[in-house]
C-alpha positions in Angstrom: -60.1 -4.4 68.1 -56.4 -4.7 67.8 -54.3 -2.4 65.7 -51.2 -4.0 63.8 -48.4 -1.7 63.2 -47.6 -1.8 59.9 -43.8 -2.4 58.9 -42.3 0.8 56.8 -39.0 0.1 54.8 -36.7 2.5 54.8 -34.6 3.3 51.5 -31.2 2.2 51.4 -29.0 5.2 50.9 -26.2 4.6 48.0 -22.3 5.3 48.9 -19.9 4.5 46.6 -16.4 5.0 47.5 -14.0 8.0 45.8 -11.6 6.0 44.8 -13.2 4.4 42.1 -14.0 7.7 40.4 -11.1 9.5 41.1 -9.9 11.3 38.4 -5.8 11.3 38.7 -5.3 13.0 35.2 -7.6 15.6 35.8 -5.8 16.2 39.7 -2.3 16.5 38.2 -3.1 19.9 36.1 -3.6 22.4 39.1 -5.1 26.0 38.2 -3.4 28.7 37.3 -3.3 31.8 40.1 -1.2 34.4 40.1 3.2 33.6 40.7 4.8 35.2 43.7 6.3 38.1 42.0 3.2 39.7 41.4 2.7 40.2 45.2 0.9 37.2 46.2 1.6 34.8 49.0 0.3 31.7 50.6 -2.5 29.9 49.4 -2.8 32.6 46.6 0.3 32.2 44.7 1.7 29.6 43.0 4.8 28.6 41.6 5.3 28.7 37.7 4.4 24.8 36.1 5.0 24.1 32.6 3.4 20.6 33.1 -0.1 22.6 33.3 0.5 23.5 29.9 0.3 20.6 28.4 -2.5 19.6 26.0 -3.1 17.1 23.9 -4.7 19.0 20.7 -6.3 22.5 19.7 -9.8 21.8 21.3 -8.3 20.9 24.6 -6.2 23.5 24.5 -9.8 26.1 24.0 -12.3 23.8 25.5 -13.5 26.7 27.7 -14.3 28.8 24.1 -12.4 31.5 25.1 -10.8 31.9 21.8 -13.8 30.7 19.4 -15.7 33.0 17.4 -13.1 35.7 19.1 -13.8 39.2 17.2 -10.6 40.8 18.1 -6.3 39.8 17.9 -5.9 36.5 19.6 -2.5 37.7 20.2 0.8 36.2 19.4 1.2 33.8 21.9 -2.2 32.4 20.8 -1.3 32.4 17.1 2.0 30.5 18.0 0.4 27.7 19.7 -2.1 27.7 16.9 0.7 27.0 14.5 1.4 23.7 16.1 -2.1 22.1 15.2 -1.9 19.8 12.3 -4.6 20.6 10.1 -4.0 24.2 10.4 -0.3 24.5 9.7 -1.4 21.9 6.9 -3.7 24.6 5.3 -1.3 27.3 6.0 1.7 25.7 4.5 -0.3 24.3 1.4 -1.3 27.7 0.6 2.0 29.3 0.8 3.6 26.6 -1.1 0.4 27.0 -4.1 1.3 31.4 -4.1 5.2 30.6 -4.9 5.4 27.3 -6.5 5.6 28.7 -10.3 6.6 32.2 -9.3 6.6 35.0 -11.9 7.2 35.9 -15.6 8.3 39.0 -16.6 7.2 41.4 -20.1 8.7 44.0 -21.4 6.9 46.9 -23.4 9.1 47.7 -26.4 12.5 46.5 -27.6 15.7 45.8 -25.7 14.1 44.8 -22.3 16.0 41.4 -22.8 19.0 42.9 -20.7 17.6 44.4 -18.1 15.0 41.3 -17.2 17.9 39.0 -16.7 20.0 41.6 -14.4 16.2 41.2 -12.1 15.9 37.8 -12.8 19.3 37.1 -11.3 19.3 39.7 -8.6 15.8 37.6 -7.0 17.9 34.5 -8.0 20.6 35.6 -5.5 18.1 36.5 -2.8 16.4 33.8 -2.7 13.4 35.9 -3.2 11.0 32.9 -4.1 11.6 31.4 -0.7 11.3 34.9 1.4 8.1 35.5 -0.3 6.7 31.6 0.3 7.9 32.2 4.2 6.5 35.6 4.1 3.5 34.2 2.6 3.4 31.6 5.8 3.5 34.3 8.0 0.6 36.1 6.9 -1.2 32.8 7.2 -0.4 32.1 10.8 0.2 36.2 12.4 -1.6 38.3 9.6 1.5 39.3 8.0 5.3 40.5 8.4 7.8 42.6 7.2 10.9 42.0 4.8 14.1 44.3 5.7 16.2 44.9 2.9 19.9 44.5 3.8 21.7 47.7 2.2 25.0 47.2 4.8 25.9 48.2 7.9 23.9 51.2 8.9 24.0 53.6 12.4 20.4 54.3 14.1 20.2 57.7 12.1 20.5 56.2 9.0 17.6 53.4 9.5 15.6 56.4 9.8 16.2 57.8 6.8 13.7 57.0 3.9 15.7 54.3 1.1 16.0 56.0 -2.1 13.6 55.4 -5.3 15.9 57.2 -7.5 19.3 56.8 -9.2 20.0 60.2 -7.2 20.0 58.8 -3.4 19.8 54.8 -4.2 23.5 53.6 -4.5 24.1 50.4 -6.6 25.0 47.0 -5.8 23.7 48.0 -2.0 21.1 45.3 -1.2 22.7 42.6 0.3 19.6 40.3 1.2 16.0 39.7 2.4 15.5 38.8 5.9 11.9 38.7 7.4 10.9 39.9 10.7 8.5 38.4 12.0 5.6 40.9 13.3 6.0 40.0 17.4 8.9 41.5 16.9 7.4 44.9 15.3 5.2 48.0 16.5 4.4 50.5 14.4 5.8 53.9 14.5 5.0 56.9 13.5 1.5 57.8 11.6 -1.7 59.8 11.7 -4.9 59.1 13.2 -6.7 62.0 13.2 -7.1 63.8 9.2 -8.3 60.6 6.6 -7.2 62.4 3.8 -3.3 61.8 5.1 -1.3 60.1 2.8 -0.4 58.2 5.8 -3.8 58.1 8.0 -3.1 54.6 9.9 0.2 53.9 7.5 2.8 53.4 9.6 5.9 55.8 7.9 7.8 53.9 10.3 8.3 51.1 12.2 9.9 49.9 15.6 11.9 46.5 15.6 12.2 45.7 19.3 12.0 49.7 19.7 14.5 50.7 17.1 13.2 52.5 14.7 13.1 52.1 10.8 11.9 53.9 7.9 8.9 51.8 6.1 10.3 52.2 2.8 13.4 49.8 3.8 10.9 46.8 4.3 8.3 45.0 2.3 5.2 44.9 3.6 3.1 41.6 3.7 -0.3 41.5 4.9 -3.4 39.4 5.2 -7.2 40.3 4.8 -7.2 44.0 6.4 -9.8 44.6 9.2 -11.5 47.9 9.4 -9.0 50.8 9.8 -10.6 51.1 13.9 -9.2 47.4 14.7 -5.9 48.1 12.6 -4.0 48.8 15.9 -5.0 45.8 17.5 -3.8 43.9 14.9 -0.5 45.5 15.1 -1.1 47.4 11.7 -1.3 43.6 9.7 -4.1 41.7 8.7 -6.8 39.1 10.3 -4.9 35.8 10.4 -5.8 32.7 8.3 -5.2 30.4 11.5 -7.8 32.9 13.6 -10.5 32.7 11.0 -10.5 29.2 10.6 -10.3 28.1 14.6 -14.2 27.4 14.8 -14.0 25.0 11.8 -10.9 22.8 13.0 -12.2 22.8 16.2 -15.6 21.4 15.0 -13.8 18.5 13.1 -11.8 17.7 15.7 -14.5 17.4 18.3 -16.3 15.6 15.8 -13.5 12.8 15.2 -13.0 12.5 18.7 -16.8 11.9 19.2 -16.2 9.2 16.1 -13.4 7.9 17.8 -15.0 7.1 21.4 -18.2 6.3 19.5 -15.9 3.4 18.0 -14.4 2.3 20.9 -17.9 1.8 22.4 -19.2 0.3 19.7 -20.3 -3.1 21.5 -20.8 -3.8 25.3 -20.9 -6.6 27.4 -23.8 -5.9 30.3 -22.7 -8.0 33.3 -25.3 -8.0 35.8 -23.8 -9.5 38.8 -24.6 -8.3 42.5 -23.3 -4.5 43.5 -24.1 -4.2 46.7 -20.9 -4.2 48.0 -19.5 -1.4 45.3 -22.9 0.6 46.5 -22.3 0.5 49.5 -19.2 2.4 49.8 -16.9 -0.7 49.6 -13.7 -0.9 47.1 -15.4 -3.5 45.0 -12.0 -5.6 45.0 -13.9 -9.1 44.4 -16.2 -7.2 41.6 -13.4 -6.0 40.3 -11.6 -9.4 40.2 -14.6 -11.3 38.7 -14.8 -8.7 36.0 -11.1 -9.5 35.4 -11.3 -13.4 35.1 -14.3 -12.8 33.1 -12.6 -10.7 30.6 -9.8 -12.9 30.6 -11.4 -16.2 28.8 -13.5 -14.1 26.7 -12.6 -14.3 22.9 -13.7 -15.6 19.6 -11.5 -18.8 21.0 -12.3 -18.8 25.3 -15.4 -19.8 26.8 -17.2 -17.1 28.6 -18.6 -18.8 32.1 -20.9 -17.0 34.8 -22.8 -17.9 37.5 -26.1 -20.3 36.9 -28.2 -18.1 39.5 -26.4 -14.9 40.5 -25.4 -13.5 37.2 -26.2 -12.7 33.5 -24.3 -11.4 30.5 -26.3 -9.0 27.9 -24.2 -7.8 24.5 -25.4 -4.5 23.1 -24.0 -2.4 20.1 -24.8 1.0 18.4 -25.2 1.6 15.0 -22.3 3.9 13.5 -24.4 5.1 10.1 -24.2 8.6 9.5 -20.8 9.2 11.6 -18.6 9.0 8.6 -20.5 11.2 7.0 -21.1 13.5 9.5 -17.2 14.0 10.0 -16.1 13.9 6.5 -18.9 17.0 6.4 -17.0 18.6 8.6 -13.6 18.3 7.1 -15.3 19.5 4.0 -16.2 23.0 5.9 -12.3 23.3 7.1 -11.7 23.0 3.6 -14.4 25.6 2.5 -13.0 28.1 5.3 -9.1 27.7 4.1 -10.6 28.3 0.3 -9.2 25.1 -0.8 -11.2 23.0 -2.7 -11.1 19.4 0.1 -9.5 17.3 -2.7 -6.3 19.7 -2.7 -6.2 19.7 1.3 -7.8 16.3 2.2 -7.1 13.9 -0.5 -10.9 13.4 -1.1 -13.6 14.8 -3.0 -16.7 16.8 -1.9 -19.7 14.8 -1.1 -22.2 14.7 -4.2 -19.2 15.3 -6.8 -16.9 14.0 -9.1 -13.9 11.8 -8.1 -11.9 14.0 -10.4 -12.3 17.7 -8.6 -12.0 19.6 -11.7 -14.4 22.1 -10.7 -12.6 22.3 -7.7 -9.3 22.7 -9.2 -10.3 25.1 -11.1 -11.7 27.1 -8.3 -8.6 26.6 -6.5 -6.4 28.1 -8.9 -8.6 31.6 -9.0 -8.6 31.4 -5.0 -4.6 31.5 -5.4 -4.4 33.6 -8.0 -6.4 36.4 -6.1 -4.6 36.3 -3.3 -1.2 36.5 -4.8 -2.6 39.7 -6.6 -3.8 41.1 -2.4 -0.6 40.0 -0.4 2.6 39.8 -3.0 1.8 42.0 -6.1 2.9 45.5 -3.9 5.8 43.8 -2.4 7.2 42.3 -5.4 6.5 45.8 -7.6 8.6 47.7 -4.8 11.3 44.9 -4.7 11.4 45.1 -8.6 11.5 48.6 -8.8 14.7 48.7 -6.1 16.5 45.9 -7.8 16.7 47.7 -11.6 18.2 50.6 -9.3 21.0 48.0 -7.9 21.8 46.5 -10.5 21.4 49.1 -13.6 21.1 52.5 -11.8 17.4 53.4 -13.3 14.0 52.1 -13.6 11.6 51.5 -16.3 7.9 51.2 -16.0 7.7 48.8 -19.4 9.0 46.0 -17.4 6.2 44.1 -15.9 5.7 40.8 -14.5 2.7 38.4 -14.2 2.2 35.8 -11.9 2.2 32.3 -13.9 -0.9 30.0 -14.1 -0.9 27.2 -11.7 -2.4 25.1 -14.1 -1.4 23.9 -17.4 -5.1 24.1 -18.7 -4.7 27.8 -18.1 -2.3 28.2 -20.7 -3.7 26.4 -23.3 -6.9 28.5 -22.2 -4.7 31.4 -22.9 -3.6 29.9 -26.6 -7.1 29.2 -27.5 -8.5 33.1 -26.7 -5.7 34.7 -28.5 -6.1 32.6 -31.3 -9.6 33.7 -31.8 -8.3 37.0 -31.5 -5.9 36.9 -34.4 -9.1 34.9 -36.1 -10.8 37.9 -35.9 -8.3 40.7 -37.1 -7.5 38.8 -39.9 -11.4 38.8 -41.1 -11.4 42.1 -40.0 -8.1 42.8 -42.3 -9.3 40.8 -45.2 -12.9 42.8 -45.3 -11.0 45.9 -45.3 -12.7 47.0 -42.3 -8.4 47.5 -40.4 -5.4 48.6 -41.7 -2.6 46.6 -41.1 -1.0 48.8 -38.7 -4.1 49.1 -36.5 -3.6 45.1 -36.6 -0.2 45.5 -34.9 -1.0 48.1 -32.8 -3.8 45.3 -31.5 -1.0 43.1 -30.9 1.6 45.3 -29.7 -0.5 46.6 -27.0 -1.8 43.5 -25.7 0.2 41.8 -23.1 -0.6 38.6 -23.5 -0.3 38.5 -27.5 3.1 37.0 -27.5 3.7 39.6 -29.9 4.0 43.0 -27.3 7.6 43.4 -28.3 7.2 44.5 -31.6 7.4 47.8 -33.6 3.7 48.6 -34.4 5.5 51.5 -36.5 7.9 48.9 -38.9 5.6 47.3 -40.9 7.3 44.1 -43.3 6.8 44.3 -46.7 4.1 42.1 -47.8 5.3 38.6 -49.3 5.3 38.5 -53.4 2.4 36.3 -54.1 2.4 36.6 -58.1 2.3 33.8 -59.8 5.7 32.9 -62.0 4.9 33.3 -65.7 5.8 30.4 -68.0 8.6 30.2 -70.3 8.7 30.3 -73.8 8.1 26.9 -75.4 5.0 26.2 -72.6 7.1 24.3 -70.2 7.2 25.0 -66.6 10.9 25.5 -64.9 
């Protein structure tokens, strides 16, 4: 019986060539290694390139999460580059702007602190102090903090070291000449202990070292951001955690996720063209594909008329649905928001999802956010700054001058109107039930700062008004 030898087909292996997935962008970036003057040479060193620097936004720049979720210092190089990302100096600048934008109010304890409020109001009107605090308060956001030297003249390296007076004894007036912040790369701290917590300055830097000069602390201001835990206070250089470091993994997520939206979008609808490949899988250059891919796309519009091949070719349209990516983005811009603790109407424009259009919760949530963290990074600056500028400009100091930050909000001081009004309600019953005297009424008042009435002599009371009523004349007729 005869055998037929049965025909096998062998698999056609696939080649396409490299030149049709060659990535040229991707080439011209080459990878760092180490530059000559370290000690390498040949294929090991390379030449410094500021082209491989370039990125084009905050998650390229970090796309290998080096820098995400990082628990320690990024470090200032870091911190500057993250200074340049939009939504971040956006957030940081917004902030700063909201901590100075209706400064401060002075009170004054007593009688005849009219004087000596507008000799400090002036003196921080000449310094610009407004603006140095706003700056300072950017700096905090973007490093963790800075310092502020105050300018008392021309001083030698001995005298920097020496402590600035507190006292009309060692502080000579009319000696501040201006604020001028340093930024902290330029700092290191100098000396201060690390060894007995009890120290009055255990990790407080009684000096500091401005590109290795050093200075007494008491000529700056100090500005700083959230304090990490005394153990990492070296690595941030003796300053705070950086707004820009804490809120890296939330900007990076929206901007992934918009960029996902965006090439989402731009493959929204496809145009399947199922032609023959063989050539392009078989290692050629697919010129003639290529070409009948380009005549194709050339008459095909609302207006052209789209032609193929009767026999050889067929043309499929496809699109994806795009419900849920809005949503899913605008989540994420909500959670940048949440981590700069601004309400996402104040730094996007737009209101939460699931709320009012107005944001008046938010607002109002806002305005505490601020107001808390003017009290943590400019209420012990601005009490030194005070205390210094009574010495320059009236040679003493007086603790009954104090200032308060001023509400961001209108609403707040009509708030404000509204409570002490039910507080003079209330010591008025209280008066007219004999329960207080009217000097315990004033005393109420004079003590309480926000009274309007904390200027006055509790101890001069007015004579009461003459309420009596007029007697008539003789004859029964009223005057």
């Amino acid at each position: 019986m005869a055998r037929t030898k049965a025909k096998t087909k062998t698999k056609k292996m696939m080649k396409i060539n490299n030149q049709l997935v060659s990535d040229s962008a991707a080439e011209s970036l080459p990878d760092f290694k180490p530059y000559d003057s370290l000690g390498y040479k040949g294929t090991k060193a390379r030449a410094m390139q500021d082209s491989a620097l370039q990125t084009a936004g905050l998650y390229d720049m970090m796309h290998n999460g080096a820098y995400t979720g990082a628990p320690t210092f990024l470090g200032y190089m870091a911190l500057a580059q993250l200074a340049q990302d939009g939504v971040i100096k956006a957030g940081v600048s917004l902030r700063a702007d909201e901590m100075t934008r209706r400064w401060i109010e002075f009170q004054y304890q007593g009688e005849g602190g009219d004087e000596r409020i507008e000799a400090v109001e002036s003196e921080l009107s000449r310094l610009h102090a407004d603006k140095v605090f706003r700056d300072a308060a950017e700096m905090c956001g973007y490093y963790g903090g800075c310092l502020v030297f105050i300018d008392t003249g021309d001083l030698t390296d001995a005298d920097l070291r020496l402590p600035l007076g507190e006292d009309s004894d060692t502080f000579k007036a009319g000696s501040i000449r201006g604020l001028k912040i340093i930024e902290p790369f330029y700092v290191a701290p100098g000396r201060y202990s690390c060894y007995n917590p009890i120290d009055k300055d255990y990790f407080v830097p009684q000096s500091w070292l401005i590109n290795g000069r050093e200075v007494h602390a008491s000529r700056f201001l100090y500005f700083a951001e959230d304090k990490p835990p005394t153990l990492l206070l070296p690595s941030y250089n003796f300053f705070g955690i950086p707004l820009a470091q804490t809120v890296i993994d939330a900007v990076l997520g929206f901007e992934e996720s918009s960029k996902s939206a965006a090439r989402m979008l731009s493959k929204y609808a496809c145009t399947v063209f199922k032609t023959d490949m063989n050539e392009v899988l078989s290692g050629g250059t697919g010129s003639e594909i290529q070409k009948r891919i380009a005549y194709f796309a050339k008459y095909r519009d609302n207006d052209g008329v789209m032609t193929i091949d009767k026999e050889a070719e067929e043309i499929e349209l496809s699109s994806h649905s795009l419900a849920g990516v809005t949503d899913i983005v605008r989540q994420q811009m909500e959670i940048v928001a949440a981590m700069f603790g601004e309400p996402a109407v104040k730094l996007w424009g737009i209101s939460p999802t699931g709320f009012n259009a107005t944001g008046d919760s938010d607002m109002r949530s806002h305005y505490d956010h601020i107001n808390a963290i003017q009290e943590r990074i400019l209420r012990d600056p601005m009490e030194y700054l005070v205390k210094l500028l009574q010495l320059n400009t009236l040679g003493d100091t007086d603790d009954a001058l104090t200032f308060e930050f001023v509400p961001l909000s209108d609403e707040d001081e009509k708030l404000q109107a509204e409570v002490q009004k039910i507080k003079v309600d209330s010591m008025s019953q209280l008066f007219d039930r004999g329960i207080i005297s009217g000097e315990e009424a004033r005393h109420v008042l004079a003590t309480d700062p926000d009274s309007g009435f904390d200027d006055i002599d509790e101890d001069s009371v007015p004579e009461p008004p003459d309420l009596a009523l007029p007697v008539d004349p003789p004859g029964g007729e009223t005057p």
